[in-house]
N, C-alpha and C positions, 0 to 999 in steps of 0.2 A: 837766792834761788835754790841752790842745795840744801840749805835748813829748809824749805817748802817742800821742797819734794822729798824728803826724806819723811821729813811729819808725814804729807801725804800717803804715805808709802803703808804706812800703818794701818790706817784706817781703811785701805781696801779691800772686797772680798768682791771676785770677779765671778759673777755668774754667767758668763756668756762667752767664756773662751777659755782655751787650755792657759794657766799660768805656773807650769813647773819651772819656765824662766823668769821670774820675778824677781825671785835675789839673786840673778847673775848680771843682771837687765846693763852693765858694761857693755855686755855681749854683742849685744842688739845693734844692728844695724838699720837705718832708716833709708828705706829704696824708694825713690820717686821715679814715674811714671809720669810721663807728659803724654793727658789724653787731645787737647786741643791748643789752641794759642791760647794762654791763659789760664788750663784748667788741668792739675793734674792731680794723680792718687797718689797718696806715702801709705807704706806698709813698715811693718815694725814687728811690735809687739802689743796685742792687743786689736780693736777693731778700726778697720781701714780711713784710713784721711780723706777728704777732700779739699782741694784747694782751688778757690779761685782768685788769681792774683792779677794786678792793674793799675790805672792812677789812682783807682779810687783806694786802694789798699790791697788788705789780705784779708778774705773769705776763709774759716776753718771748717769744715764739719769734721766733727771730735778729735779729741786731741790724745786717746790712750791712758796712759801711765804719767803719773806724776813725774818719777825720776828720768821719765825720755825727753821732758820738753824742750831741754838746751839743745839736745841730738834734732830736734823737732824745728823748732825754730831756725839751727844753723842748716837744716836740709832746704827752708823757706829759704835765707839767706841766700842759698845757693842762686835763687831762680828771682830775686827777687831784692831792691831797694827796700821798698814800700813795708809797713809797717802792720801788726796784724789785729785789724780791726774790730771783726765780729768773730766768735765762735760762735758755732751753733751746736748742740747736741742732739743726736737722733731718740736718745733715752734716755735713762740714768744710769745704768752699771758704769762700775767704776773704771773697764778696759777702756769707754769712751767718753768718760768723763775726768777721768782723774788728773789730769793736765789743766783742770779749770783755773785752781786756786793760783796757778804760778800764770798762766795767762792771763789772767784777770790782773794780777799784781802788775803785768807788764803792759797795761793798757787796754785789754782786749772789752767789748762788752758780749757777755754771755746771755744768749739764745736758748728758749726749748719749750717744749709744750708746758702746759701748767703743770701736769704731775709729774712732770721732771721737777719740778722745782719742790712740790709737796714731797715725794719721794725721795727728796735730797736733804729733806730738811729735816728728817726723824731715820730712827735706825729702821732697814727692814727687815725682815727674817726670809732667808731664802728654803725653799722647799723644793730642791731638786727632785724631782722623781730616782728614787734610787740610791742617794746621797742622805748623806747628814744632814741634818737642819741647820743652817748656822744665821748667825746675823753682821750683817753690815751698818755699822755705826753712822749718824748722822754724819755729812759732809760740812767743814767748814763755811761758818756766812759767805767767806768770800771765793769760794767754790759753788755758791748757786748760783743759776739763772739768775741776770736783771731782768732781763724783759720776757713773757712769756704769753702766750698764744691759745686759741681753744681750739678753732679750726684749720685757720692757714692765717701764712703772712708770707708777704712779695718782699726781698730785698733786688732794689736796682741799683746794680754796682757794677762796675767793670766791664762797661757796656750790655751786660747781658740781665735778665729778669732770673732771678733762686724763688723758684715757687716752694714753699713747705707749705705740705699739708699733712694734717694727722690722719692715722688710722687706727681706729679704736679695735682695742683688746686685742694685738696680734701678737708681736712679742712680748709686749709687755703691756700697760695701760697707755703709756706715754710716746708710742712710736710717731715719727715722723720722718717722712721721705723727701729727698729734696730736689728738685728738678731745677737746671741750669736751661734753661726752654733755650737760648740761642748756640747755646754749645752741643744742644742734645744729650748733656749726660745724666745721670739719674744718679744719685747717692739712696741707699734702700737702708741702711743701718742693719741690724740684726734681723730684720724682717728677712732677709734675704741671707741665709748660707749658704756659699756654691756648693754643690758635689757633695754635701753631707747632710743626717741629719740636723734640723737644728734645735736650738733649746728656745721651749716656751716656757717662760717666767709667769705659771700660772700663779703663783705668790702674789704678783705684780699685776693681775688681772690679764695674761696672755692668755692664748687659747687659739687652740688647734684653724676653728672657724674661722676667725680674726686673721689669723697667718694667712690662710688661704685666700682671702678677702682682701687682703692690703696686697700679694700680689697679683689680683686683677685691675683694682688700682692702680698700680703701676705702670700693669701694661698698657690701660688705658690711652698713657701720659705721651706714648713710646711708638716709634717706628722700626722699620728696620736695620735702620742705621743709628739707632740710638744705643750709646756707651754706657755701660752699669758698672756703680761703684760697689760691691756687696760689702757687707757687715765682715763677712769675711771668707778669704776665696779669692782667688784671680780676677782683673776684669773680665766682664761678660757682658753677653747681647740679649736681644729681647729672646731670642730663638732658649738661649740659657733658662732665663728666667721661665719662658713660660713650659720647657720642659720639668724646670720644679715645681711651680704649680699644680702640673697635673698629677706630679710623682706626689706633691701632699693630698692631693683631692683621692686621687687614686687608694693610698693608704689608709687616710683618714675613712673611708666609704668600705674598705675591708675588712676593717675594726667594728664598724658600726652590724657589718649584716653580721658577724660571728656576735656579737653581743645582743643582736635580736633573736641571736636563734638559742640562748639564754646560756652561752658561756660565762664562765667566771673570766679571771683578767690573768689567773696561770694556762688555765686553759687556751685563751686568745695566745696566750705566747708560745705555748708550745704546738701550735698550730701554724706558727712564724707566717703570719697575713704580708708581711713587710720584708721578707725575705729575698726575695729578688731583687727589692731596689737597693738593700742592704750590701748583693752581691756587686752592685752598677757602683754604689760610692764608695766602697770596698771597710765598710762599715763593720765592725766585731759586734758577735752577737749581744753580749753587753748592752752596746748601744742600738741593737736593735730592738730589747726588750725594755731598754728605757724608752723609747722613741713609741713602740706599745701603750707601754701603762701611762705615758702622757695624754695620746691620744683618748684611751680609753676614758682617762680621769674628765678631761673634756666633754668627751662628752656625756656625763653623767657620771658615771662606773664606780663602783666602791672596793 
């Protein structure tokens, strides 16, 4: 298992979350959250867990980082006999995928929409707004998906129904959100960053619209008492989500009247459309004018 995830370790390039702890990743600590009888979050390093545990086994949504998975597992251990059966992945980056190859080795079968698993299986080039160009190397055979999906698929486990269904083009090509229907919780993957802005993998076929659009989705699915697992961020409630929703629909619509009134894309930033809500998630300008020229690029913009 340490020769896996060491190899692992290499081959990732995380687009979707801070990793200046990577090579200290000793460090890390694995905190579990028990949201229901059954159903709890681990947080770490990397994007947020989902578990749901039972006779029937162990339910994972994403597993993080290659070298956490024995930390990963021993936190399952904690709460749990049973053995862990499915992983599912919300995406492809490698914060929420990169524990595949060592779960996989240890039994598990791997889950995710089809272009998680296309995605996974050639190198891709990331195109931060803002950042370097770089690429991420194809994922081990046995780090991809087995079975993989277009629309949704039901797993009935642990007495309860895991609805996935995909939502197209939002963080990435490949999102999908996972709803625990008798638990009421929601798993959002990267669709969902609490309190900040988040990163659309337009590389990936994400887009401003899509984000905004998978969390109407969501809320759909959701009441008032339903538990949200984000991509990353604290747990939250529907009241959470659907005030980011509006903070992207809000911003996104900001962008769009300064660029019909035929602004360039320094202009739209020096103008800081996004500024107030920058001040709400205590956001540095940086990430305010990246979070700009995403939008902007989205929607057209050169």
């Amino acid at each position: 298992m340490r020769r896996i995830a060491a190899a692992g370790l290499l081959c990732l390039c995380i687009p979707s979350a801070p990793v200046s702890g990577q090579n200290t990743m000793d460090d890390v600590q694995i905190t579990t959250q028990q949201l229901t009888d059954g159903v709890y979050m681990l947080t770490g390093q990397g994007g947020n867990i989902g578990v749901s545990v039972g006779p029937d086994g162990v339910f994972v949504i994403d597993d993080q980082f290659a070298p956490l998975t024995e930390k990963i597992l021993a936190a399952i251990a904690a709460i749990t006999s049973e053995s862990v059966r499915f992983v599912f992945n919300t995406h492809w980056h490698g914060d929420h995928t990169g524990g595949n190859e060592n779960m996989g080795e240890a039994g598990a079968l791997i889950v995710a929409h089809d272009n998680v698993r296309e995605r996974m299986s050639a190198d891709q080039v990331l195109q931060r707004i803002g950042r370097p160009v770089s690429t991420t190397p194809a994922s081990p055979e046995g780090a991809l998906p087995v079975v993989t999906f277009t629309d949704d698929v039901s797993f009935h486990i642990n007495g309860d129904r895991l609805h996935a269904f995909h939502v197209e083009n939002a963080h990435t090509d490949g999102d999908a959100i996972v709803h625990f229907v008798g638990a009421n919780v929601v798993h959002m993957g990267d669709t969902f960053f609490r309190d900040r802005f988040p990163f659309i993998d337009t590389a990936s076929g994400g887009s401003i619209d899509g984000l905004i659009a998978a969390a109407g989705a969501a809320l759909g699915v959701m009441d008032g008492e339903t538990q949200i697992i984000p991509g990353h961020g604290p747990l939250s409630s529907r009241e959470d989500l659907r005030a980011y929703r509006d903070a992207l629909k809000a911003m996104r619509d900001a962008v769009a009247d300064l660029m019909a009134e035929g602004m360039s894309l320094n202009q739209i930033q020096a103008a800081r459309p996004v500024q107030a809500q920058a001040r709400m998630w205590g956001q540095e300008r940086t990430a305010e004018d990246t979070f700009v020229a995403t939008i902007h690029h989205g929607l057209g913009g050169r």
